[in-house]
Backbone as ProteinMPNN parsed JSONL, in Angstrom:
{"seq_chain_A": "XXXXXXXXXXXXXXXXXXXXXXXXXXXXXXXXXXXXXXXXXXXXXXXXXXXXXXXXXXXXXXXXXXXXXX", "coords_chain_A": {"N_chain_A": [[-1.507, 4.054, 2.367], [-0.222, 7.179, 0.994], [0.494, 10.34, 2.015], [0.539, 11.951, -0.073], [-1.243, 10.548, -1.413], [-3.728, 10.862, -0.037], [-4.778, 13.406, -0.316], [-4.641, 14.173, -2.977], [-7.298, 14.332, -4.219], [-8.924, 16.776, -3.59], [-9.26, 19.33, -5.418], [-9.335, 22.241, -5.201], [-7.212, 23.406, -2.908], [-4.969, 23.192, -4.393], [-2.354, 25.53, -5.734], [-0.828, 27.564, -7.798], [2.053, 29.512, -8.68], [2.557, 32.91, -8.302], [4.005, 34.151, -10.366], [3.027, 32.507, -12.915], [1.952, 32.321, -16.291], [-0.617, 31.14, -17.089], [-0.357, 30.508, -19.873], [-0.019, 27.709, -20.393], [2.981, 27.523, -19.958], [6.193, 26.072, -17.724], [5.171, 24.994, -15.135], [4.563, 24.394, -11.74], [2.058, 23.024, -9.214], [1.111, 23.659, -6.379], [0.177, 22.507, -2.235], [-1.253, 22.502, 0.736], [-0.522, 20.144, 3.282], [-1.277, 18.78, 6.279], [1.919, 18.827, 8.402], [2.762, 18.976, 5.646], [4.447, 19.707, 2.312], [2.941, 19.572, -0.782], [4.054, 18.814, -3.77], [2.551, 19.15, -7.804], [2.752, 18.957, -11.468], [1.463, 20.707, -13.07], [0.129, 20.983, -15.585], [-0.321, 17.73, -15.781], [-2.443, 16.593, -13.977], [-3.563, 14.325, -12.786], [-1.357, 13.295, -12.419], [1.696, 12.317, -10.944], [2.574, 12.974, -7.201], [4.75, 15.253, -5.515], [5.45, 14.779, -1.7], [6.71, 16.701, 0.458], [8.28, 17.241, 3.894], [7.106, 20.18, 5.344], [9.2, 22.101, 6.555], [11.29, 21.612, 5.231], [9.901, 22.166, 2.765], [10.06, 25.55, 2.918], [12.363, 26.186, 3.733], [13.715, 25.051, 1.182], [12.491, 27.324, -0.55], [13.141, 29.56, 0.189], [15.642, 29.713, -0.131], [15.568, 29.897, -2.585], [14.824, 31.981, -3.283], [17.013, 33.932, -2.114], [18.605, 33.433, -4.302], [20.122, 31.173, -3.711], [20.529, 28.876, -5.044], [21.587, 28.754, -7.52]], "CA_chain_A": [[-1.743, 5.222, 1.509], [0.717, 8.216, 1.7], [-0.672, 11.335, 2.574], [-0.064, 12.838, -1.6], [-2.535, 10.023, -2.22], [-5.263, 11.012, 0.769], [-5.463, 14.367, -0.672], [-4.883, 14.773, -4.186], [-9.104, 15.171, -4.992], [-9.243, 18.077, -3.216], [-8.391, 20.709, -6.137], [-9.332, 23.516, -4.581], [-6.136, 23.453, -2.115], [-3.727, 23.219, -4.988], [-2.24, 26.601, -6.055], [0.009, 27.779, -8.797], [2.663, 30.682, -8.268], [1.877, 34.188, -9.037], [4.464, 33.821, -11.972], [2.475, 31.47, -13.921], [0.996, 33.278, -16.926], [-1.546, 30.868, -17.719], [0.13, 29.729, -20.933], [1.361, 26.385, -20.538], [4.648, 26.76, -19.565], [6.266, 24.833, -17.235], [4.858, 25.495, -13.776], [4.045, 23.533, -11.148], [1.147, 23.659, -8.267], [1.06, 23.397, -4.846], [-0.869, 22.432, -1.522], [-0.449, 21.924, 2.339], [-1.558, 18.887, 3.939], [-0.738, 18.907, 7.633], [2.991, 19.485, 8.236], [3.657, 19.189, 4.695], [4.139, 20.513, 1.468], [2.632, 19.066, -1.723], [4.079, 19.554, -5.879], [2.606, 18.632, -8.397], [2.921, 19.286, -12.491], [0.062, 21.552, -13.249], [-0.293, 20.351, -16.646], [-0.62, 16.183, -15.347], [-3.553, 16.738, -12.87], [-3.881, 13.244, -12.306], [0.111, 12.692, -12.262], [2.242, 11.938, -9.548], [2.438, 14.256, -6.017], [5.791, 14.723, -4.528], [5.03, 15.214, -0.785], [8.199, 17.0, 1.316], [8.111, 18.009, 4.898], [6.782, 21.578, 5.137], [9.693, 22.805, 6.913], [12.479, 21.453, 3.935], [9.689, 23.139, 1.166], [9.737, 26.604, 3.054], [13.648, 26.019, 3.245], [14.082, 25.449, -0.327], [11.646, 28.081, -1.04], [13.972, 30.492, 0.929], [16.91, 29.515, -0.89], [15.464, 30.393, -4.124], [14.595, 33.7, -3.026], [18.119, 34.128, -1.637], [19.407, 33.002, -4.821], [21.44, 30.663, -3.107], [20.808, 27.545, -5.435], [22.574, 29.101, -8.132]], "C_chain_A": [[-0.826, 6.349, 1.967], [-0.081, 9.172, 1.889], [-0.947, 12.178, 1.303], [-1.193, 11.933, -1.794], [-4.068, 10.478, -1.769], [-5.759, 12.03, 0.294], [-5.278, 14.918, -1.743], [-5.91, 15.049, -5.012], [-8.974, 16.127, -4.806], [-8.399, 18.982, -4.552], [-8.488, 21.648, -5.588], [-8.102, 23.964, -3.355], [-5.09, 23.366, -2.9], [-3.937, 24.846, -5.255], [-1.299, 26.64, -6.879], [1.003, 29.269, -8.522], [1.97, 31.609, -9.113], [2.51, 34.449, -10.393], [4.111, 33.23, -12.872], [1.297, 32.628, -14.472], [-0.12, 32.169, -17.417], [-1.364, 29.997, -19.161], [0.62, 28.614, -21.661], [2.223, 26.459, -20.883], [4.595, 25.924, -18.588], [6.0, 25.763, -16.092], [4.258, 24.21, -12.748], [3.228, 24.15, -10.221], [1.568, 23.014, -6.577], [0.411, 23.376, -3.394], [-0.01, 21.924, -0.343], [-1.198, 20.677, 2.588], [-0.958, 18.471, 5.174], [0.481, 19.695, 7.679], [3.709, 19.419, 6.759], [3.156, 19.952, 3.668], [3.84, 19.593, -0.159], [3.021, 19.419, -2.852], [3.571, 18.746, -6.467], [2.706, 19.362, -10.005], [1.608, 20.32, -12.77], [-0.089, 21.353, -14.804], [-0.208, 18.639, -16.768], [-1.384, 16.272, -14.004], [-3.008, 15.734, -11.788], [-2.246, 12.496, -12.055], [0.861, 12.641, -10.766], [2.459, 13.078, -8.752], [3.957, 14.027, -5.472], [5.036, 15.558, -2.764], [6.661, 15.35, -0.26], [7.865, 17.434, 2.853], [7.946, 19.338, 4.731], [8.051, 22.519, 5.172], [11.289, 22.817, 5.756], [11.822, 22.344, 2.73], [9.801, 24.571, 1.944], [11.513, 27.064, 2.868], [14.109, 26.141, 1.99], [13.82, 26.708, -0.299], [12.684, 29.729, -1.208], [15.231, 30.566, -0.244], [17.19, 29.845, -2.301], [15.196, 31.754, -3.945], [16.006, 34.53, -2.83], [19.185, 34.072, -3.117], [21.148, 32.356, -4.49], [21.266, 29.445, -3.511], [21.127, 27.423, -7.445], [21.953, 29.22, -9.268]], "O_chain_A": [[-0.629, 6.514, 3.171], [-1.298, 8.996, 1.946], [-1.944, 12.887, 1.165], [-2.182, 12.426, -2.337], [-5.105, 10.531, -2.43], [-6.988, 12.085, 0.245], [-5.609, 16.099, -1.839], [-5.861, 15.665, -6.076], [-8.84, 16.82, -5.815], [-7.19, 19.208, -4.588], [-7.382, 22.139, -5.362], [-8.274, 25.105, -2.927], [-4.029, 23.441, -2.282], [-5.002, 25.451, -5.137], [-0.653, 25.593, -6.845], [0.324, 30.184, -8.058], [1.221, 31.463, -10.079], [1.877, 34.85, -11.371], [4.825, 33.291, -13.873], [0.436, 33.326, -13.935], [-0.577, 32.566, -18.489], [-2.067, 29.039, -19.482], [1.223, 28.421, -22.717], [2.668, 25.85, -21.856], [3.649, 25.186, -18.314], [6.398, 26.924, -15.99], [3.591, 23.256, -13.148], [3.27, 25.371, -10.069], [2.202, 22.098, -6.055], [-0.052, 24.5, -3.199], [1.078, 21.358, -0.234], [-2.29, 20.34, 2.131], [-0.003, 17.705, 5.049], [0.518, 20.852, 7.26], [4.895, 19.703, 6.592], [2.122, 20.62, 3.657], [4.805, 18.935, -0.547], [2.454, 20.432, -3.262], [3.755, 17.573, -6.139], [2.75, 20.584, -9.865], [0.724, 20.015, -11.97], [-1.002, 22.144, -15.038], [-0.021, 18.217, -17.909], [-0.785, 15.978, -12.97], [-2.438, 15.872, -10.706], [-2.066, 11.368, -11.594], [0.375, 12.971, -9.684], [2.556, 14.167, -9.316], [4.366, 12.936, -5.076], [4.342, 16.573, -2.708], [7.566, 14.534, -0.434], [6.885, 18.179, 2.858], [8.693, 19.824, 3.881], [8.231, 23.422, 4.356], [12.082, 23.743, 5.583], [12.475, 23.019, 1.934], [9.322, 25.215, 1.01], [11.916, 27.967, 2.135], [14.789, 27.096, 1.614], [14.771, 27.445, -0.038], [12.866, 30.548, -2.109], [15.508, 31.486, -1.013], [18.213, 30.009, -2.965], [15.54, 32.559, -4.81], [16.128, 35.652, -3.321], [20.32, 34.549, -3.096], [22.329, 32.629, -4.708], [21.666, 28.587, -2.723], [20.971, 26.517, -8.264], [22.567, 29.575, -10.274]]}, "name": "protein", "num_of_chains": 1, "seq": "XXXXXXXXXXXXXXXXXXXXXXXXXXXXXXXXXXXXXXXXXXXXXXXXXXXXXXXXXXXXXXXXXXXXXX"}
C-alpha cells in the first residue's frame, strides 16, 4: 500500500488554497502525511493522490511564489 492509499479517508487533513473561490474551478487539495506532501483534484474525491516528498512540494511551492516556473 503506498502511503496516498493509507490516508486518503481521512478528509479532514485535506485542504484547498486560500484562492479557491468555491466555484468549481480548477483547484486542487492538499494534505501532509509524515514527510510528505499529498495532491489531489478537489472535484474527484475518490480519484487518484499524487504523493511527493515534502521537501520537493515546499520547493515547488517556493518556486511558484518566486515566479520562477514561468
Amino acid at each position: 500500500m503506498s502511503i496516498a492509499e493509507s490516508k486518503v479517508d481521512d478528509s479532514s487533513m485535506w485542504f484547498t488554497s486560500s484562492y479557491s473561490n468555491g466555484a468549481g474551478g480548477e483547484c486542487v487539495e492538499c494534505a501532509s502525511s509524515d514527510d510528505n506532501a499529498l495532491i489531489r483534484d478537489s472535484k474527484r474525491l475518490g480519484g487518484p493522490v499524487v504523493g511527493v516528498p515534502g521537501l520537493a512540494w515546499h520547493a515547488f511551492v517556493r518556486a511558484l511564489k518566486r515566479g520562477e516556473l514561468g
